[in-house]
N, C-alpha and C positions, 0 to 999 in steps of 0.2 A: 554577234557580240552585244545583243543588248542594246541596254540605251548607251555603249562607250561607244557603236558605231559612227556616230555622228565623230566625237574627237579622234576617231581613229582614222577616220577619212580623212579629215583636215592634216594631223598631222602625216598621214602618209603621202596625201599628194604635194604638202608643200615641200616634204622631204624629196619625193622623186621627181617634183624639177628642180631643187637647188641643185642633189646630189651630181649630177654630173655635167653641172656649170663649175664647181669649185674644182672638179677633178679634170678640167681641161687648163691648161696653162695661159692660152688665148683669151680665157674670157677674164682670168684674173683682172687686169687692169681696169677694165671697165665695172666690175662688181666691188673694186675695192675703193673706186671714189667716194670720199665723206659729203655725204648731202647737210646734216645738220650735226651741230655742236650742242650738248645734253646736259644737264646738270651733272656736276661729282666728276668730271672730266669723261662724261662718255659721248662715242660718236654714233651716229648713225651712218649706215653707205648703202650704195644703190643697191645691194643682196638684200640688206633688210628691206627693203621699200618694194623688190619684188616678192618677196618672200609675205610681204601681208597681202600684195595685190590678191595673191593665191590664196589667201585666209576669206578674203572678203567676196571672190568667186567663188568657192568651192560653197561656203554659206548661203552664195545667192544661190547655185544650183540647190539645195537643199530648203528652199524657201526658209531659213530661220529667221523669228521675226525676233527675239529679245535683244538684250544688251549684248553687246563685244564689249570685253578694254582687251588692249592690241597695247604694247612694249612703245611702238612708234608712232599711232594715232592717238591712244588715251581712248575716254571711252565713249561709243557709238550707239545711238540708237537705229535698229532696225526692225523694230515693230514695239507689239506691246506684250509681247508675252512675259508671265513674271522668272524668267530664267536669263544666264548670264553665259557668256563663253571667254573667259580668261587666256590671252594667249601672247606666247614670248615666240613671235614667229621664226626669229633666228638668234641661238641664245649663243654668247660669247665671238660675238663677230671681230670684234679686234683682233683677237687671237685668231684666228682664221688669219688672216691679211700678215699675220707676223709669223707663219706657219705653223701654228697649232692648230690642229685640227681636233677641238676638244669641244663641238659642237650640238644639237639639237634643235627640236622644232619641240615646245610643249604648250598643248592645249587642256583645259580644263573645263569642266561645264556646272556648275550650279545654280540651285533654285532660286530665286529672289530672299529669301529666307534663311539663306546661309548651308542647305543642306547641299551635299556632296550628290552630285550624280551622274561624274564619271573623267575619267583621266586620261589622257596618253601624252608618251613621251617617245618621239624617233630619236634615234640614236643614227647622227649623219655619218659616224665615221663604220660604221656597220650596220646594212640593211635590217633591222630590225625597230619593233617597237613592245614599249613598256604601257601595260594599260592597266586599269582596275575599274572598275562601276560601283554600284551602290551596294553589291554583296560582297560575303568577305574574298578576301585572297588578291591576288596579282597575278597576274599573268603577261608573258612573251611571245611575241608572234614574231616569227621569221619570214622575211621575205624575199621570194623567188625576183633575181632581175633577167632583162636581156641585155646583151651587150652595149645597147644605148642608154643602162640603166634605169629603163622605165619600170617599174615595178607594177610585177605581173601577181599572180595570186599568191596568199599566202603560202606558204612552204610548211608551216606548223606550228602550233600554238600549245606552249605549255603553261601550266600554274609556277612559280617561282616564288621562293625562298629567300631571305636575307641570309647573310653569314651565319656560323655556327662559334666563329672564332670570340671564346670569351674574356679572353686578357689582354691588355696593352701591348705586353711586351711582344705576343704571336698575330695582332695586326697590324694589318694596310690600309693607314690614314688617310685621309686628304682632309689639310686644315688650310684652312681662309686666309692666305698671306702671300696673295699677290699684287696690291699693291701696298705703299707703304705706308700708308696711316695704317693699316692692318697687323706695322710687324713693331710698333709702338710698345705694342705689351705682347714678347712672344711667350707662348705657352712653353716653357723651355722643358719641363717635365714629359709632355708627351711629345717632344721632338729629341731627347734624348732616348727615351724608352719606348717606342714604337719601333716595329719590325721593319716598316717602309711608313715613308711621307713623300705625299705628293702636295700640289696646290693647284685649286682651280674653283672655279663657282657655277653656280648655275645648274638647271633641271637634269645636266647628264649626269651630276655627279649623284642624285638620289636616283635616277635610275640604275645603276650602276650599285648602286647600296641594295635597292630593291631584286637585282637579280644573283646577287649574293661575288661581286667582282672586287668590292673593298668593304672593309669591313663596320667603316666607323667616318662621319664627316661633324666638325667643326667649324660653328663662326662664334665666339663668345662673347665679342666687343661691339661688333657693327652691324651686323646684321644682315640678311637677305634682304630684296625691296619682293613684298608681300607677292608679288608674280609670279618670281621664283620661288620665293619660298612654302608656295601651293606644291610645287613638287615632289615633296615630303609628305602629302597623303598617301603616293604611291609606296615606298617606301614603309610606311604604317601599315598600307593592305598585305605588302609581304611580309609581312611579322616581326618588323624593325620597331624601334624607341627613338619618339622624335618626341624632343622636348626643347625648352629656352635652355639658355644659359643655366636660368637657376633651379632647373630641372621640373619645372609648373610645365602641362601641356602645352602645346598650342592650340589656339581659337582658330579652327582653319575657316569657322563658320563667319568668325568674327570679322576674319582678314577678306571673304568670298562676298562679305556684307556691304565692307566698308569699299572696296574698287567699285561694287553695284554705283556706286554715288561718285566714283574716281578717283577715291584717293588711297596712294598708295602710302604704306606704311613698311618700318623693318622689324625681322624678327629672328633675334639669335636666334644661332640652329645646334643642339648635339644631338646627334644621330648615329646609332647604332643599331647593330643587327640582332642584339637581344640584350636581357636587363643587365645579364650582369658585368659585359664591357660597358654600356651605358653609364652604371652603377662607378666605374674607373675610372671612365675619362670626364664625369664630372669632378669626382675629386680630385683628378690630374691638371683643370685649370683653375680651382679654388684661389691659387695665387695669384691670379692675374683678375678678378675681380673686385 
């Protein structure tokens, strides 16, 4: 795999020890205690706090000496090389703990300089993961388990495709309105005239765009925090349209620039699987800007 080898590791082993701690009922209690209290009302609990111990092992096996920022620690120096490794060790963990299982491990790696050099995203509720490197396209690798859910060699790896679905009316949204500063201004046009609407945030749902499973994601008020919203190069490499709100690209190089130094930023997301739902669902929230 290239230079994604490196984030393909990380996210695969941090996924194959969460993976079947959360799918035993016994350990729930103890992964779901809140270790700290976060700005914007988010928590931390002990799954996240194992789940980067295994970010910052699997790095050490790997001697990587540049920067981490890590979701939970912020960001780490461990050498001096000029590259970075971006990573949301366990992304939407409340929702876990409330039973949703609408989770991921997404890692990311670029230069000191803002250039992209490579991606992945496990997908916790299905053995698989979502990757891309610095050439084009995207790609899905499946993964073989054993019964103890440790995951054994890949199973297969294909290039993948965003949606083909080009009109409001014949997709499957998922728009940013699960909490409730979020439903402030709903986009009431594209929750009227979509085919399906879901809601959820975070790195699974551009994976999930990138392997062509919904069609189209929106945040047009609030925005991703820049961690997540790196998720969306993958997404790009499968042949999707990620733009802001006001339909200007995004800086992924500017957002990959600025964690380098620690600080996170947000950045409206429309995202689709080609221009011309893209081209739609911008002018489906025009009203609520």
């Amino acid at each position: 795999m290239s230079k994604a080898s490196l984030v393909v590791s990380i996210a695969r082993t941090i996924a194959s020890t969460i993976r079947p701690l959360i799918s035993d009922p016994a350990e729930i209690p103890s992964l779901s205690v809140i270790t700290a209290y976060k700005e914007e009302g988010h928590t931390a609990h002990r799954i996240d706090l194992r789940a980067e111990a295994v970010l910052f092992e699997t790095l050490e096996r790997a001697a990587y000496a540049g920067k981490v920022y890590s979701e939970e620690r912020g960001l780490v120096r461990l050498g001096s090389q000029p590259r970075i490794i971006i990573c949301d060790p366990y992304c939407n963990t409340t929702l876990t703990f409330r039973g949703f299982r609408e989770s991921a491990i997404a890692v990311y790696e670029f230069t000191q300089a803002g250039v992209f050099v490579a991606g992945a995203i496990a997908d916790i509720q299905i053995p698989r993961i979502v990757w891309a490197d610095e050439r084009s396209g995207a790609y899905l690798t499946l993964l073989n388990t054993t019964h103890d859910s440790d995951e054994k060699e890949a199973q297969g790896t294909e290039r993948i495709q965003c949606s083909e679905v080009r009109d409001v009316r014949n997709a499957f949204l998922t728009i940013s309105l699960l909490k409730r500063s979020r439903r402030e201004h709903l986009p009431i046009k594209l929750l009227e005239e979509a085919a399906m609407v879901t809601t959820i945030d975070g790195a699974i749902v551009a994976a999930r765009l990138a392997i062509g499973e919904i069609d189209g994601f929106v945040d047009p008020r609030i925005g991703q925090p820049s961690y997540e919203a790196l998720a969306y190069v993958l997404a790009a490499k499968a042949g999707g349209v990620v733009t802001d709100a006001s339909g200007a690209p995004i800086d992924f190089a500017r957002i990959a620039t600025a964690l380098w130094e620690g600080k996170v930023t947000r950045h409206t997301i429309v995202a689709a699987g080609n221009r011309p739902l893209h081209t739609e669902l911008l002018s489906k929230i025009s009203d609520i800007m």
